[in-house]
N, CA, C, O and CB atoms as a CASP TS submission, in Angstrom:
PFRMAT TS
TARGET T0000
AUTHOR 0000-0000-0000
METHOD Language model
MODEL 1
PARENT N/A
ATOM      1  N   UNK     1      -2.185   6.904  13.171  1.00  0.00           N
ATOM      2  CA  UNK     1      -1.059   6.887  12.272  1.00  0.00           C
ATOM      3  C   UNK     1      -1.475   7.518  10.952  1.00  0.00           C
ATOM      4  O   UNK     1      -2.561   7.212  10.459  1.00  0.00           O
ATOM      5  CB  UNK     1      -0.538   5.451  12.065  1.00  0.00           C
ATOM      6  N   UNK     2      -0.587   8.465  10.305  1.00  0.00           N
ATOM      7  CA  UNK     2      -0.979   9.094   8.824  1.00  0.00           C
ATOM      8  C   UNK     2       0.298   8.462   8.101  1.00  0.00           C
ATOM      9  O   UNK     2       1.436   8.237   8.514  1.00  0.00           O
ATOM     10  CB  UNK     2      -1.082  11.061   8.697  1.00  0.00           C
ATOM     11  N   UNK     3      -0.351   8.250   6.804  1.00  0.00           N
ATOM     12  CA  UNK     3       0.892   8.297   5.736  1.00  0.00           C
ATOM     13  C   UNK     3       1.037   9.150   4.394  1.00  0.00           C
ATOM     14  O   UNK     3       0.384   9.063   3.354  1.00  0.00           O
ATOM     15  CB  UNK     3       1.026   6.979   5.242  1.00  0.00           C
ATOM     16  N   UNK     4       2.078   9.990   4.728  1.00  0.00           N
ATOM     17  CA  UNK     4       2.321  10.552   3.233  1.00  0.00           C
ATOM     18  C   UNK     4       3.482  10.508   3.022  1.00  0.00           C
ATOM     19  O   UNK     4       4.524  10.578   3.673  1.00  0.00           O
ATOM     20  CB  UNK     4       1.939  11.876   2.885  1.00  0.00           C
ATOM     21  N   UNK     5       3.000  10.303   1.407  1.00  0.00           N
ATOM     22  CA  UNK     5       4.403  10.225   0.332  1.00  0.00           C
ATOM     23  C   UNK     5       4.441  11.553  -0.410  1.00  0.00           C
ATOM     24  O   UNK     5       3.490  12.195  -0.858  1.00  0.00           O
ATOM     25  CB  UNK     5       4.314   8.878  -0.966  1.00  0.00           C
ATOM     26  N   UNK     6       5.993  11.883  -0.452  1.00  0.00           N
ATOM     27  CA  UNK     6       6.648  12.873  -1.039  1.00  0.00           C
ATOM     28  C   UNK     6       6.238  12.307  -2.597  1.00  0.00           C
ATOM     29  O   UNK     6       5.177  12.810  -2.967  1.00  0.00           O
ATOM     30  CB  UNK     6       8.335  13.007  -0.551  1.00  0.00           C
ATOM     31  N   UNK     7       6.745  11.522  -3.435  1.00  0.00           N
ATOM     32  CA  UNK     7       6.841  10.689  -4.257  1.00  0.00           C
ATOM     33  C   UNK     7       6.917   9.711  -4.531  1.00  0.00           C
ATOM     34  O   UNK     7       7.846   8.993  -4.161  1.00  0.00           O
ATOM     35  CB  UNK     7       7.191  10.767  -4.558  1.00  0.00           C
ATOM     36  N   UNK     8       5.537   9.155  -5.618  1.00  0.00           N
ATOM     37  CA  UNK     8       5.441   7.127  -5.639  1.00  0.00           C
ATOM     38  C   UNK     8       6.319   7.042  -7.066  1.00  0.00           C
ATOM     39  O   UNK     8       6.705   7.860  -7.901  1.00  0.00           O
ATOM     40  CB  UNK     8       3.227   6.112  -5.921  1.00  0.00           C
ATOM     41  N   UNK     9       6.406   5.733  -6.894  1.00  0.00           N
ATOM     42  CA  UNK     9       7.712   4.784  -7.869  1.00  0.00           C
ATOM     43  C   UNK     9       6.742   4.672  -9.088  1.00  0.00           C
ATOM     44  O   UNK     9       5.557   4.746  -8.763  1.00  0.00           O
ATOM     45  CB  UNK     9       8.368   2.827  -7.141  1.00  0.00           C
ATOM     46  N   UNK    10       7.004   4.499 -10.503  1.00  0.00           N
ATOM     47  CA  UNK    10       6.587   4.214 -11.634  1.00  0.00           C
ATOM     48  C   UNK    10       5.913   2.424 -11.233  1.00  0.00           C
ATOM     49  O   UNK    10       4.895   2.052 -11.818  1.00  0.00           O
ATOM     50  CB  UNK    10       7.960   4.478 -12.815  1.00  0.00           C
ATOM     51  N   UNK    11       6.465   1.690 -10.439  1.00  0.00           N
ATOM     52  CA  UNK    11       6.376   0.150  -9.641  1.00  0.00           C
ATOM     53  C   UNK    11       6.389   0.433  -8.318  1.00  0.00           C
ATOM     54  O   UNK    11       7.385   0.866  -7.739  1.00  0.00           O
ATOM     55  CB  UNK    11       7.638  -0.953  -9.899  1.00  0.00           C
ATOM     56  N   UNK    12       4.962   0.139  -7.612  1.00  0.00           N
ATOM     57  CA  UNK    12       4.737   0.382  -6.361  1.00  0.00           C
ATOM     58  C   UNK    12       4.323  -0.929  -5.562  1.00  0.00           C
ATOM     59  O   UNK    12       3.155  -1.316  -5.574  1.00  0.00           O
ATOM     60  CB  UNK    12       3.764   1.425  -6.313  1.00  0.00           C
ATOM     61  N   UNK    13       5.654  -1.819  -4.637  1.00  0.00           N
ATOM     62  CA  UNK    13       5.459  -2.855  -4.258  1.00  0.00           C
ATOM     63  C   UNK    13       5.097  -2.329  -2.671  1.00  0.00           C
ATOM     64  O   UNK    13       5.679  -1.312  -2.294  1.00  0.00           O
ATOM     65  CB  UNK    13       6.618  -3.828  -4.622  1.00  0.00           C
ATOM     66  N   UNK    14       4.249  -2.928  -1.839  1.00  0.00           N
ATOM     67  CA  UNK    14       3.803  -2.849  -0.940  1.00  0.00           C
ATOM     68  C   UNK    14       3.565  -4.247  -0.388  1.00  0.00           C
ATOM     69  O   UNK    14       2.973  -5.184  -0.923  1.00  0.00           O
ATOM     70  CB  UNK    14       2.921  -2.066  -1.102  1.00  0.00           C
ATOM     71  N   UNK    15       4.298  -4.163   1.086  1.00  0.00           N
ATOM     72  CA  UNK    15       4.915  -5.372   1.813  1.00  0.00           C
ATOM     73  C   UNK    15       3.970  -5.296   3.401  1.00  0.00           C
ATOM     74  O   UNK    15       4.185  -4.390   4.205  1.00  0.00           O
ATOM     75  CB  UNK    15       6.928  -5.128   2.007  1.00  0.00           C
ATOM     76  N   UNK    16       3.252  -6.055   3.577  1.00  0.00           N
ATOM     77  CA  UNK    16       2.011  -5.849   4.273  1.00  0.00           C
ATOM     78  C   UNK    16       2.792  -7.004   5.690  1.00  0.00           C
ATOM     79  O   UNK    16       3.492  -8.014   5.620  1.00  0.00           O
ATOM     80  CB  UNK    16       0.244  -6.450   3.160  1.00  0.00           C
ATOM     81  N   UNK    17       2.300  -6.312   6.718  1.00  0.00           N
ATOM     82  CA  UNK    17       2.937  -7.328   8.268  1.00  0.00           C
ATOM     83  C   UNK    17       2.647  -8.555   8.314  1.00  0.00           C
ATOM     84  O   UNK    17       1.492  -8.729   7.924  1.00  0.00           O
ATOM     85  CB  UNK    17       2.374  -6.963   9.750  1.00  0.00           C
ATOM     86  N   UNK    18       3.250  -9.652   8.661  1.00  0.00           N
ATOM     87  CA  UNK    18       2.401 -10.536   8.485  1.00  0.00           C
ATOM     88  C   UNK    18       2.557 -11.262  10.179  1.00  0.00           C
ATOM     89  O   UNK    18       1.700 -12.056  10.566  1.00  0.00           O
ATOM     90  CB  UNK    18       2.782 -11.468   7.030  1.00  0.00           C
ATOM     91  N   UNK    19       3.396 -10.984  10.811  1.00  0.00           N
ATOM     92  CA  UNK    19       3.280 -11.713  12.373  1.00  0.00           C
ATOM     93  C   UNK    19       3.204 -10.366  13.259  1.00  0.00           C
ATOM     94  O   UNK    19       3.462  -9.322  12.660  1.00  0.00           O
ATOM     95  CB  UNK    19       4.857 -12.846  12.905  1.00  0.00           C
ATOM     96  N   UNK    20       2.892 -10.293  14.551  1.00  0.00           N
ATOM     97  CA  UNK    20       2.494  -9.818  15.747  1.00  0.00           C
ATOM     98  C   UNK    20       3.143 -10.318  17.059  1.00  0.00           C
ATOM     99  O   UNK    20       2.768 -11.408  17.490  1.00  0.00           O
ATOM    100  CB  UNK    20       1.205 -10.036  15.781  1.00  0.00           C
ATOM    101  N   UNK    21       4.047  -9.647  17.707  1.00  0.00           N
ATOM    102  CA  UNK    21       4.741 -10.140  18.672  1.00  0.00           C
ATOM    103  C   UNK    21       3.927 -10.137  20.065  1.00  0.00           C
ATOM    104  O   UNK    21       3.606  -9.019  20.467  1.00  0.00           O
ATOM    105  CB  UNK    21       5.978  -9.399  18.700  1.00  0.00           C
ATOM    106  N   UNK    22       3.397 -11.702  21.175  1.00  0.00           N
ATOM    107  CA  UNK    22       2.456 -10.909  22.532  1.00  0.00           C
ATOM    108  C   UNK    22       3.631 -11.620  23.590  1.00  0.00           C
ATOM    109  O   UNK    22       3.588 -12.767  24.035  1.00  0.00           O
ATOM    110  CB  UNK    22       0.236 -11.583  22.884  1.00  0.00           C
ATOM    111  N   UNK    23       4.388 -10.872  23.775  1.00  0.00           N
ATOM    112  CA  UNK    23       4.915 -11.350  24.935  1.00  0.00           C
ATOM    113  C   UNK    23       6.237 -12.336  24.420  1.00  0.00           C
ATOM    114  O   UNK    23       6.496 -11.913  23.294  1.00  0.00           O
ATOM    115  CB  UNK    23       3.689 -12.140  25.808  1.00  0.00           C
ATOM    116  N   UNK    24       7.107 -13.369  24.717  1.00  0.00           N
ATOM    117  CA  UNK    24       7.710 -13.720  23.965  1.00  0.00           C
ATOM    118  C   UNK    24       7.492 -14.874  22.725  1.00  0.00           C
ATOM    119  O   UNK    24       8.355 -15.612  22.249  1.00  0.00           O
ATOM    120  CB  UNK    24       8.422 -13.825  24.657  1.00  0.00           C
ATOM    121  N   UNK    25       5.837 -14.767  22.314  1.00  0.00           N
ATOM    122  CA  UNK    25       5.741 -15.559  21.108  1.00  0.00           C
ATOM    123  C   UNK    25       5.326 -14.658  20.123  1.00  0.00           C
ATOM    124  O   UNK    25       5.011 -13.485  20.326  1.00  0.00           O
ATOM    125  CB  UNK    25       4.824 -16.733  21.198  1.00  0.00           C
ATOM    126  N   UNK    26       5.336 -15.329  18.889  1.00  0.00           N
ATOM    127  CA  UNK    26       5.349 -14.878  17.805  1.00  0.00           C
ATOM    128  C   UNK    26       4.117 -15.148  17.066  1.00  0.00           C
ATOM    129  O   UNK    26       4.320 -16.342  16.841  1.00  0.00           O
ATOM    130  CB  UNK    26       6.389 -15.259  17.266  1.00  0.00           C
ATOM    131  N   UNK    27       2.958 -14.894  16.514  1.00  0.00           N
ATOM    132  CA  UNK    27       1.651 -15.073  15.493  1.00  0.00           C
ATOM    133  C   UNK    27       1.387 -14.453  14.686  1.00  0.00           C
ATOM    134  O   UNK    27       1.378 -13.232  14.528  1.00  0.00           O
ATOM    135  CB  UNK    27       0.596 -15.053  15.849  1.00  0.00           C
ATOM    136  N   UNK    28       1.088 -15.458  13.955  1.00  0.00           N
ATOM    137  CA  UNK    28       1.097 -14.928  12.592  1.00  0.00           C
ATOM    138  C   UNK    28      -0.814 -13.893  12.147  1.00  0.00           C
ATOM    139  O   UNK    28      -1.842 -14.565  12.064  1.00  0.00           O
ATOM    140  CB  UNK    28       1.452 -16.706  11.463  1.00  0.00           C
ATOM    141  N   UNK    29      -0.842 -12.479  11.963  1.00  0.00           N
ATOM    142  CA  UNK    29      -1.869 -11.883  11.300  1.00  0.00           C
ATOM    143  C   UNK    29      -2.825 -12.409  10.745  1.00  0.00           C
ATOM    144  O   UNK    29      -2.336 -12.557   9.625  1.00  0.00           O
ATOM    145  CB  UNK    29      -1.541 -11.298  10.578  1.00  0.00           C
ATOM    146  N   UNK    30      -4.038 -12.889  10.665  1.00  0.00           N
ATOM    147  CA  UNK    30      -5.095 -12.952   9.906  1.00  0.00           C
ATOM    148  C   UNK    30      -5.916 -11.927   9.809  1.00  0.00           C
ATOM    149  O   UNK    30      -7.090 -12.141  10.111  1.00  0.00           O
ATOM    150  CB  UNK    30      -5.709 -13.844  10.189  1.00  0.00           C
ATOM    151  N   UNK    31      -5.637 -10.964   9.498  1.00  0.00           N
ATOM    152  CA  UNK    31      -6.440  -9.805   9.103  1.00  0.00           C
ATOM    153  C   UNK    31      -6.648 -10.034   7.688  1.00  0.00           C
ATOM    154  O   UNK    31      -5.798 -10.364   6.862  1.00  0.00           O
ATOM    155  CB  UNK    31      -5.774  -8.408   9.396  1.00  0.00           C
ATOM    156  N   UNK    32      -8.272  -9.750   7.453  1.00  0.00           N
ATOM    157  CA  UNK    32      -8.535  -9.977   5.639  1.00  0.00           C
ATOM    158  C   UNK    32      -8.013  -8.431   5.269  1.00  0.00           C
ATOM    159  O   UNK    32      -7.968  -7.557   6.135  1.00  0.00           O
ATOM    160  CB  UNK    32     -10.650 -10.334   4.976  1.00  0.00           C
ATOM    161  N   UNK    33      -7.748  -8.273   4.319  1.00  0.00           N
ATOM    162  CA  UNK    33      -7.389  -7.314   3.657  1.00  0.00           C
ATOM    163  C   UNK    33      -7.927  -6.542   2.293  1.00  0.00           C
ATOM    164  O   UNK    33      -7.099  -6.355   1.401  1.00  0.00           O
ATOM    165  CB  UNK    33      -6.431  -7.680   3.556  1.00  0.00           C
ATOM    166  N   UNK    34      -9.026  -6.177   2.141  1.00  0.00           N
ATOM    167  CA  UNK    34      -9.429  -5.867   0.842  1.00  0.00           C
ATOM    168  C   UNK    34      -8.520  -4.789   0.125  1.00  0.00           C
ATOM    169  O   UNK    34      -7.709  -4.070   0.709  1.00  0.00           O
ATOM    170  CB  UNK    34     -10.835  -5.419   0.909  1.00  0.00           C
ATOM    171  N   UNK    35      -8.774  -4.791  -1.189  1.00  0.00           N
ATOM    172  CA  UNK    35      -8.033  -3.842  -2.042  1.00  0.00           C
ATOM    173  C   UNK    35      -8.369  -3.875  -3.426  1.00  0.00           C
ATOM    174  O   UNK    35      -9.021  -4.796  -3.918  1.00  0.00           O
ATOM    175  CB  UNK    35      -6.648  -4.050  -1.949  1.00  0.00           C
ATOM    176  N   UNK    36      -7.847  -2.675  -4.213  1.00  0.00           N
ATOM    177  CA  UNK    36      -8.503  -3.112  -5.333  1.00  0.00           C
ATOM    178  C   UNK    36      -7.861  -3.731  -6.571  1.00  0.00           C
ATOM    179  O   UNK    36      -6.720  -3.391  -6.255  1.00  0.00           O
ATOM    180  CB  UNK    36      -9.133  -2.133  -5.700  1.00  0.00           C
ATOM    181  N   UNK    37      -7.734  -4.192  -7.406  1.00  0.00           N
ATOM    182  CA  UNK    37      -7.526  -4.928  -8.185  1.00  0.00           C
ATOM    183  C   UNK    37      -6.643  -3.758 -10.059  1.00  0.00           C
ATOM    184  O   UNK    37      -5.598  -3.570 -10.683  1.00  0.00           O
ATOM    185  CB  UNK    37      -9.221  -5.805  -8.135  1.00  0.00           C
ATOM    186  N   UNK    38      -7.957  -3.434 -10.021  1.00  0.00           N
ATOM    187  CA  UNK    38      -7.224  -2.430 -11.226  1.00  0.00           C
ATOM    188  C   UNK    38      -7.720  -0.898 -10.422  1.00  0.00           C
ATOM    189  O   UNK    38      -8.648  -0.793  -9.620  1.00  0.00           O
ATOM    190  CB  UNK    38      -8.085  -2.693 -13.290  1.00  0.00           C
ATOM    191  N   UNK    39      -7.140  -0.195 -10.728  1.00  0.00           N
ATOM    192  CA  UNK    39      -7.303   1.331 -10.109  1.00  0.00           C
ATOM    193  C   UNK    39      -7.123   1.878  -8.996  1.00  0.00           C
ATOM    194  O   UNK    39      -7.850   2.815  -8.665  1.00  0.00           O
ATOM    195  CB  UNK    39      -8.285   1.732 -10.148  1.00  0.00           C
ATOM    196  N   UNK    40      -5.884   1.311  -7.981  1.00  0.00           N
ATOM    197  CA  UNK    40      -6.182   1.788  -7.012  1.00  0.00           C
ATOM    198  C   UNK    40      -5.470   2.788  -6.910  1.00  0.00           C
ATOM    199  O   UNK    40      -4.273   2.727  -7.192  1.00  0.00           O
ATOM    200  CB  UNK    40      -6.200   1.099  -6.144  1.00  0.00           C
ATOM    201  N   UNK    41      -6.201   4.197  -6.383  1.00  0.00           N
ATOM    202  CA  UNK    41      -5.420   5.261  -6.384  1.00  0.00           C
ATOM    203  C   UNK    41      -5.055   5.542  -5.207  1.00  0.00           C
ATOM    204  O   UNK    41      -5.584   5.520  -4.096  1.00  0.00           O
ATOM    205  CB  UNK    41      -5.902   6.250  -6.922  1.00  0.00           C
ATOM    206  N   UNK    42      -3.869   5.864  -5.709  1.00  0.00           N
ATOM    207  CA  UNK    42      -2.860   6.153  -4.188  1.00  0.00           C
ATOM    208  C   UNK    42      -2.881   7.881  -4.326  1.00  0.00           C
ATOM    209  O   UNK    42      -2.144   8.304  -3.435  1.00  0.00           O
ATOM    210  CB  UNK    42      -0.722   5.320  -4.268  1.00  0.00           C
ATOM    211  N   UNK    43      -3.397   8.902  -5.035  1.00  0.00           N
ATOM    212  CA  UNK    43      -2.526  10.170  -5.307  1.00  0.00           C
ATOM    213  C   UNK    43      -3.757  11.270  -3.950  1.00  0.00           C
ATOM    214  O   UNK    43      -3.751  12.496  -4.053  1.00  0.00           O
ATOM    215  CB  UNK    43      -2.542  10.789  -7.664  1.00  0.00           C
ATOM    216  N   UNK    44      -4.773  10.485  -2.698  1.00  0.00           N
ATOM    217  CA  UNK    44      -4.936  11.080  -1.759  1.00  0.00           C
ATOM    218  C   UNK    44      -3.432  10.945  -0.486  1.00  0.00           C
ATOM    219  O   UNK    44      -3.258  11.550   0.572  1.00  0.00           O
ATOM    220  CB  UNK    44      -6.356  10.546  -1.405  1.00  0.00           C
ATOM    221  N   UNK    45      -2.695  10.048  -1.083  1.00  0.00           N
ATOM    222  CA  UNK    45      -1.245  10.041  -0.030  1.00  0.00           C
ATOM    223  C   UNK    45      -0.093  11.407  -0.395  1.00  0.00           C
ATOM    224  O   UNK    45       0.692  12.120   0.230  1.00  0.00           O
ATOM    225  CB  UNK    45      -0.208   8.283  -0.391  1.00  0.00           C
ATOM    226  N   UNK    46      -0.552  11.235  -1.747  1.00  0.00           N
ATOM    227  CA  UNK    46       0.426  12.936  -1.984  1.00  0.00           C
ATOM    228  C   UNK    46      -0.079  14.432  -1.797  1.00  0.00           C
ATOM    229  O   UNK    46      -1.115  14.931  -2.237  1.00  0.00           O
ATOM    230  CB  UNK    46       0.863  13.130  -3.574  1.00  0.00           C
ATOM    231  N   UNK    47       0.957  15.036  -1.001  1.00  0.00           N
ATOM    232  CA  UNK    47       0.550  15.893  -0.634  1.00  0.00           C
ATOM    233  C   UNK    47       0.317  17.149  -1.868  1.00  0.00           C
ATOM    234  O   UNK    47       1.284  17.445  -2.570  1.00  0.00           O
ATOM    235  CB  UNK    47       1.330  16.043   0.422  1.00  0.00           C
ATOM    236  N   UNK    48      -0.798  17.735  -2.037  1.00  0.00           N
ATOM    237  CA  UNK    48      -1.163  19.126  -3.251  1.00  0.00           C
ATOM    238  C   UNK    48       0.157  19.753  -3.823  1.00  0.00           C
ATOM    239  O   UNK    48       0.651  19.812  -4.949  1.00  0.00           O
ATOM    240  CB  UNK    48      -2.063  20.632  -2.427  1.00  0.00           C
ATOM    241  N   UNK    49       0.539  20.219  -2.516  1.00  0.00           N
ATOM    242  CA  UNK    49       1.381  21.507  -2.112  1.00  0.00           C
ATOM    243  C   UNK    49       2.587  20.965  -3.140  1.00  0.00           C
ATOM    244  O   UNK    49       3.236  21.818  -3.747  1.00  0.00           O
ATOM    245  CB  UNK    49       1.852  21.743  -0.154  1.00  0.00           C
ATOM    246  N   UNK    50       2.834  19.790  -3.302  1.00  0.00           N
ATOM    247  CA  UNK    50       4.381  18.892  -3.863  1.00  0.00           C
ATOM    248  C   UNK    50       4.052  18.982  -5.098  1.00  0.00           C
ATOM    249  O   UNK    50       4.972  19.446  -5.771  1.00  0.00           O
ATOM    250  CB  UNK    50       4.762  17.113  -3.424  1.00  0.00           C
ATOM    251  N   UNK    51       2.973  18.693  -5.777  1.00  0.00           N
ATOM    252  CA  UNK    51       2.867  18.329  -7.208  1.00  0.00           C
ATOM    253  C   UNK    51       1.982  19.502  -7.721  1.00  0.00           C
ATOM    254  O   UNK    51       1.042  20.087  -7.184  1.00  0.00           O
ATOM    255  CB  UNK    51       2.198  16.781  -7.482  1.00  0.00           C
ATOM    256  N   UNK    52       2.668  19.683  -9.108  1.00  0.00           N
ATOM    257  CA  UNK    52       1.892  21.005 -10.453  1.00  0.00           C
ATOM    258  C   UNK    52       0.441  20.311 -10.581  1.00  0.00           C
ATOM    259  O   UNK    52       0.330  19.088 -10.668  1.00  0.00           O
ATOM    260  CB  UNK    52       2.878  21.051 -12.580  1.00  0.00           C
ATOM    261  N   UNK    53      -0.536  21.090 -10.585  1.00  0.00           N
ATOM    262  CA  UNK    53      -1.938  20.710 -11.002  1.00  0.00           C
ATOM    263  C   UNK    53      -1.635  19.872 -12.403  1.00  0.00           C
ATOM    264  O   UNK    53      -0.825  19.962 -13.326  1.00  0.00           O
ATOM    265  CB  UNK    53      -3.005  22.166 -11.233  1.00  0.00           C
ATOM    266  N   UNK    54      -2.754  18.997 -12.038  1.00  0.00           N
ATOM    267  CA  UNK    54      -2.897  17.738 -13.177  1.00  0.00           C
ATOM    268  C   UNK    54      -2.100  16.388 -13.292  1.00  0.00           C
ATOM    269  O   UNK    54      -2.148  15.534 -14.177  1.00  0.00           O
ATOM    270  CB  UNK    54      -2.597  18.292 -14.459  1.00  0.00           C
ATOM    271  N   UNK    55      -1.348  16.443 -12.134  1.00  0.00           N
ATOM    272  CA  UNK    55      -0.334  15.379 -11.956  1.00  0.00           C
ATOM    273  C   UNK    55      -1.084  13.655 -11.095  1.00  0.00           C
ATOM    274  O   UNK    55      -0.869  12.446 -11.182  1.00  0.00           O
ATOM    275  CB  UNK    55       1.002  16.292 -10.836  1.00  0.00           C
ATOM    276  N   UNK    56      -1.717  14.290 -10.566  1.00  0.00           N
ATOM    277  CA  UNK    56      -2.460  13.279  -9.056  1.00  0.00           C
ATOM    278  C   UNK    56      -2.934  12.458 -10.332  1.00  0.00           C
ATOM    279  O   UNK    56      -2.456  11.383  -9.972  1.00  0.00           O
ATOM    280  CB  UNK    56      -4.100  14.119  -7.585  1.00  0.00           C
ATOM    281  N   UNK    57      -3.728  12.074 -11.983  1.00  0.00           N
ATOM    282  CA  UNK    57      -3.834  11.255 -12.402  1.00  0.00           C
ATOM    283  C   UNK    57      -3.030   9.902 -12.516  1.00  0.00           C
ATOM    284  O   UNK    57      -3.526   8.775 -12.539  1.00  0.00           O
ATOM    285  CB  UNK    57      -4.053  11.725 -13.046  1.00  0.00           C
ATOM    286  N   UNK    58      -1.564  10.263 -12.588  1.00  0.00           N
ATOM    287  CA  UNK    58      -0.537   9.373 -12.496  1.00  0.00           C
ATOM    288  C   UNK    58      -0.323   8.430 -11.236  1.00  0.00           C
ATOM    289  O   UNK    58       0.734   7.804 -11.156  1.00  0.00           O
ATOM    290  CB  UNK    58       0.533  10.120 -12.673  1.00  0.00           C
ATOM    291  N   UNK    59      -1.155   8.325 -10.387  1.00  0.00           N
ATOM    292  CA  UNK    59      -0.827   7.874  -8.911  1.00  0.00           C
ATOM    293  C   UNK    59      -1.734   6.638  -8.852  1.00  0.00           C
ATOM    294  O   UNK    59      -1.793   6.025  -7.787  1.00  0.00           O
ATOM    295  CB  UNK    59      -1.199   9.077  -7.630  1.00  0.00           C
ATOM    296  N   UNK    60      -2.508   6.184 -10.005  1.00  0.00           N
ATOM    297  CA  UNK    60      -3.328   4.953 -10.176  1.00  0.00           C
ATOM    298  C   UNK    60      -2.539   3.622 -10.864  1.00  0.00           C
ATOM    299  O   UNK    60      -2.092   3.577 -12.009  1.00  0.00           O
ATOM    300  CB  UNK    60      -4.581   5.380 -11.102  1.00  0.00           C
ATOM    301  N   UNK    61      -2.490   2.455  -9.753  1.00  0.00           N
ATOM    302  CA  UNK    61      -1.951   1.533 -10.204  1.00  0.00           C
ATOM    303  C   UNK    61      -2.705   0.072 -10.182  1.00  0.00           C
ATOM    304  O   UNK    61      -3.555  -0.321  -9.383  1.00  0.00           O
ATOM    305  CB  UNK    61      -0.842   1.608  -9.607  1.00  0.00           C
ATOM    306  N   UNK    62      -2.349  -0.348 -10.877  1.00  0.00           N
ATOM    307  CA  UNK    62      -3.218  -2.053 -11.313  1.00  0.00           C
ATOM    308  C   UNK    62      -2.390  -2.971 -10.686  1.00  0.00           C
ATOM    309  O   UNK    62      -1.186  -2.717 -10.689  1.00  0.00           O
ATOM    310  CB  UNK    62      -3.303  -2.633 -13.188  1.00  0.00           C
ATOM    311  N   UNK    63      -2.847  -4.156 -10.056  1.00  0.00           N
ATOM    312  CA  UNK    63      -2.495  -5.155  -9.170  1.00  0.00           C
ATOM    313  C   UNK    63      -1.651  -5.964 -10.390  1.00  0.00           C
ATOM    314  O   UNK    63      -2.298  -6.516 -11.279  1.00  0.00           O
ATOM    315  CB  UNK    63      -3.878  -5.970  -8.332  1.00  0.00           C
ATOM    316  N   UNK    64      -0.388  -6.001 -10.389  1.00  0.00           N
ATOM    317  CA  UNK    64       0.066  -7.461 -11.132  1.00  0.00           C
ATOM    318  C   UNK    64       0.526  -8.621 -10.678  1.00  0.00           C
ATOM    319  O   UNK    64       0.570  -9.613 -11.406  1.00  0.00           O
ATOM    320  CB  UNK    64       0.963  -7.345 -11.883  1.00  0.00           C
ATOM    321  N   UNK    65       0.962  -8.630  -9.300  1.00  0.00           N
ATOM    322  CA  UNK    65       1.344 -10.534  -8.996  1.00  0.00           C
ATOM    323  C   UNK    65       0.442 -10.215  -6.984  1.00  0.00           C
ATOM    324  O   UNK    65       0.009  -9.281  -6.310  1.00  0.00           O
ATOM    325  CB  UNK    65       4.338 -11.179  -8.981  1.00  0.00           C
ATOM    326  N   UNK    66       0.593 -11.377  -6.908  1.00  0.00           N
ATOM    327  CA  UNK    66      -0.146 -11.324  -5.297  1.00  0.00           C
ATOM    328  C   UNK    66       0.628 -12.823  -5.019  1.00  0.00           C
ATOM    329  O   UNK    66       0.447 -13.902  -5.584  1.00  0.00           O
ATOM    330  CB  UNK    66      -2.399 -11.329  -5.153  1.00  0.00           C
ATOM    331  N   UNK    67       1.510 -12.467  -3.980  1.00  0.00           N
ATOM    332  CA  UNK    67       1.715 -13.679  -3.230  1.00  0.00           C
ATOM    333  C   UNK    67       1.088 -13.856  -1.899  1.00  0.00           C
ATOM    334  O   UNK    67       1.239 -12.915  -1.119  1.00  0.00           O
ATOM    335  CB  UNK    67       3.033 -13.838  -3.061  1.00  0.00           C
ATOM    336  N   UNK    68       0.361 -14.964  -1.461  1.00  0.00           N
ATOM    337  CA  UNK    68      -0.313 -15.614  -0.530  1.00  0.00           C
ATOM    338  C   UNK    68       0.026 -16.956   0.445  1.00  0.00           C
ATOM    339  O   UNK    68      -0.767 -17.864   0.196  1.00  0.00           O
ATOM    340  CB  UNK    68      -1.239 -15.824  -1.184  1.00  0.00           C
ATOM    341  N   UNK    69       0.878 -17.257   1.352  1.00  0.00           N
ATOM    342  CA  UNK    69       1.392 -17.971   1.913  1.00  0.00           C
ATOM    343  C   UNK    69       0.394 -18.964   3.067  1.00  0.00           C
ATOM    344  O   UNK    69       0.078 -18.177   3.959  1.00  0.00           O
ATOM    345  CB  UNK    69       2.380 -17.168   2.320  1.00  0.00           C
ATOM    346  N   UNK    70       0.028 -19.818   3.258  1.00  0.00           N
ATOM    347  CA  UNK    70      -1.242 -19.958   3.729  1.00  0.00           C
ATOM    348  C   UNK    70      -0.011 -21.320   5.220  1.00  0.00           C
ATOM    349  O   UNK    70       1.042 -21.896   4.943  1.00  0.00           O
ATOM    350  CB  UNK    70      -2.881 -20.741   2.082  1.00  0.00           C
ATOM    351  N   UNK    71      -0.441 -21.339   6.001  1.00  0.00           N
ATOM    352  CA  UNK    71       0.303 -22.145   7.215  1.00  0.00           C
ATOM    353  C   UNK    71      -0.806 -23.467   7.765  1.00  0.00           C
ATOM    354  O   UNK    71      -0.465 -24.219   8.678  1.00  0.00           O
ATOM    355  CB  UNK    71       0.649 -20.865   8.701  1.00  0.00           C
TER
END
């Protein structure tokens, strides 16, 4: 699977899977997930060809809320 973005949001919320369907039940993901905290740059998802040189700085964003639901 690849992902690219045409264009990221000034606020970039990202909504991560959290259940797995095997057959007709339902479970819930425990995959750990690392990430980073302040700096994570997203501007290897945009493609060159889309954006004027000097732009890809803007594509770094800092973590502000984390919700964690624990069962």
């Amino acid at each position: 699977m690849q992902l690219t973005i045409a264009r990221l949001p000034p606020i970039l919320l990202i909504h991560l899977k959290r259940f797995y369907f095997q057959g007709p039940f339902r479970n819930k993901v425990d995959t750990y997930v690392d990430f980073a905290v302040r700096g994570l740059n997203m501007s290897r998802y945009v493609p060159s060809k889309l954006l004027p040189s000097g732009e890809r700085e803007n594509f770094v964003y800092d973590l502000y809320a984390l919700s964690v639901s624990k069962k």
